[in-house]
N, C-alpha and C positions, 0 to 999 in steps of 0.2 A: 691056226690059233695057237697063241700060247698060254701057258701056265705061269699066270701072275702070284709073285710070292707077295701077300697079304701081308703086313704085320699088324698086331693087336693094337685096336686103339679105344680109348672111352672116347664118349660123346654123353658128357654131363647133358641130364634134361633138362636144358635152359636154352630157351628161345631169345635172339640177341638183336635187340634194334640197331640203327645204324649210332644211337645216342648213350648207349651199351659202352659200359668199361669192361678191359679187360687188363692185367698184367702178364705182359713178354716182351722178351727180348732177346737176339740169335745174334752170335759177334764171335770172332776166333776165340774169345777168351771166358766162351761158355763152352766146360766141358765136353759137351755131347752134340761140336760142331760139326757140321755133314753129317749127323748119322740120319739123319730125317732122306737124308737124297739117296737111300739103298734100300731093296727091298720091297720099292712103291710100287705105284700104278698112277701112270699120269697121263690120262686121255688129252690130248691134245685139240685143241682148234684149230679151223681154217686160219685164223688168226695168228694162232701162236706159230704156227708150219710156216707162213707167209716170214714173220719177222727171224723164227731163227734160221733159215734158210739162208734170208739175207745176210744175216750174220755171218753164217759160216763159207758165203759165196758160193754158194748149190742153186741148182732149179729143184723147183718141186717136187720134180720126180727124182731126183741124184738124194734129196734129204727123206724121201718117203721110204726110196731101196733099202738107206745105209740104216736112218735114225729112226724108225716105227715099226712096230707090229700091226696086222691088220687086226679089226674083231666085229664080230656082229655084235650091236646094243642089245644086254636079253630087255626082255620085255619091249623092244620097241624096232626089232629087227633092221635097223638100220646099220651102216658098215661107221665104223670109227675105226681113229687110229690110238696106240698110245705110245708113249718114248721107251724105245727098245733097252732094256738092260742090258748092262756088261756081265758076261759071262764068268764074273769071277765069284771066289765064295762071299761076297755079301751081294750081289747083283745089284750091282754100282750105278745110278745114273750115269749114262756117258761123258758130261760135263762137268761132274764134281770130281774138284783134287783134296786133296786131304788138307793142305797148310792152308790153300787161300779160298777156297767155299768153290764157291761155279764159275767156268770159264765165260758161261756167257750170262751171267745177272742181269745186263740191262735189257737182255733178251731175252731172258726166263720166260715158262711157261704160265699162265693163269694159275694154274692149281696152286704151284710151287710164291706166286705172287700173295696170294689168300691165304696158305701156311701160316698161323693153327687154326684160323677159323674155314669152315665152312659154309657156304649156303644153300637153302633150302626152300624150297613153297608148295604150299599146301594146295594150290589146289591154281589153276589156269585159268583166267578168266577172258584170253583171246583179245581184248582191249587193252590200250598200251595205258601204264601206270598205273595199272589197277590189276598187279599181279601181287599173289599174299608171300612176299619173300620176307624171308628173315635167316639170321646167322648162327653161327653158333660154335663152340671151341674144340677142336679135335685135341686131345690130351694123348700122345703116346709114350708109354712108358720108361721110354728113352730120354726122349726130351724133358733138358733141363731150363728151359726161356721160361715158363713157366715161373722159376722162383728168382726169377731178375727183376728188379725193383720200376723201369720202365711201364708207366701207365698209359694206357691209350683209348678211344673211343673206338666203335668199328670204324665210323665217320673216317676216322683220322688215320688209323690203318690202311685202309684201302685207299686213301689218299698219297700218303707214302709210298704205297707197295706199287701205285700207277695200277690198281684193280678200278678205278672208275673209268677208263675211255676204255680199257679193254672189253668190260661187261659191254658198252654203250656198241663198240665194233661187236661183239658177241652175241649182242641180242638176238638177231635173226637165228641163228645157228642154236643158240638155246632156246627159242620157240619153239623152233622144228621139231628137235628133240623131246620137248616137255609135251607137244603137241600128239606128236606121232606114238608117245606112249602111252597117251589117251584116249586111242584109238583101240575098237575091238580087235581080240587077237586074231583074229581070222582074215585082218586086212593087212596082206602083205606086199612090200615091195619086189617088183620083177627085177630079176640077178642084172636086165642092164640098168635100171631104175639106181640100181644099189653103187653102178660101176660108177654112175654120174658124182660120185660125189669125191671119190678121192682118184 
């Protein structure tokens, strides 16, 4: 396991439909470009593994060695991975350069695609379509897109950012997850249960 460096973020109390406006915009010629890629935690999917792998011309296991850490999910004891930080004094995403953002954008991870909103659901209903999700704006202190004049609906964010086929390949993988954390703590998976998955 490792020691993931958190940074401070707000998460205004506002619940964001997909018909929800918001203003941001992220471009080289906003002050506080790439600082958002240092310091994270970006759980990864099977999904996301699969496309930047291919990117980088790796098998799954050459991208799992070099580029993740392993972790147990709390509350849902299950194994994930997240994208390993660079060992220097900001603990760099391995794919961000300073002048031109991320080496691999069109293959960026989910999390980094949804950047500054998040999402959320209350509550699982095991039935497809009929889960209570909703969005919402991560605001970190850093981050200047925030006061960029660029208006957008989530709709049309996640549109752009290419977060709608990802969710749609992710679903399974975030059921599991939102499933198996729903579950009493006392039912846990067996270590080779855990192995099957990455």
């Amino acid at each position: 396991m490792t020691d993931i460096n958190q940074k401070t973020s707000e998460i205004p109390p506002e619940q964001l439909s997909l018909r929800s406006k918001f203003k941001f915009d992220c471009h080289k010629g906003v002050k506080c470009f790439t600082d958002c890629c240092r310091g994270i935690n970006i759980m990864l999917t099977p999904y996301d593994i699969l496309t930047m792998r291919k990117k980088l011309d790796l098998t799954s296991e050459e991208f799992l060695a070099v580029f993740t850490d392993p972790h147990i999910l709390e509350k849902g004891d299950l194994p994930v991975v997240t994208l390993k930080l660079l060992d220097d004094e900001r603990k760099s995403c391995p794919f961000v350069e300073d002048k031109d953002g991320c080496a691999i954008y069109e293959d960026r991870p989910t999390t980094c695609r949804y950047y500054p909103l998040g999402v959320g659901s209350l509550s699982y209903s095991g039935e497809k379509g009929e889960k209570d999700e909703f969005f919402f704006t991560v605001k970190e202190a850093h981050c200047m897109g925030f006061d960029e004049d660029k208006k957008w609906t989530v709709a049309e964010w996640r549109e752009d950012q290419g977060v709608d086929l990802r969710d749609q390949v992710n679903d399974g993988w975030f059921d599991l997850i939102v499933r198996k954390k729903s579950l009493p703590p006392n039912m846990k998976l067996s270590e080779e249960s855990k192995k099957m998955f990455f």
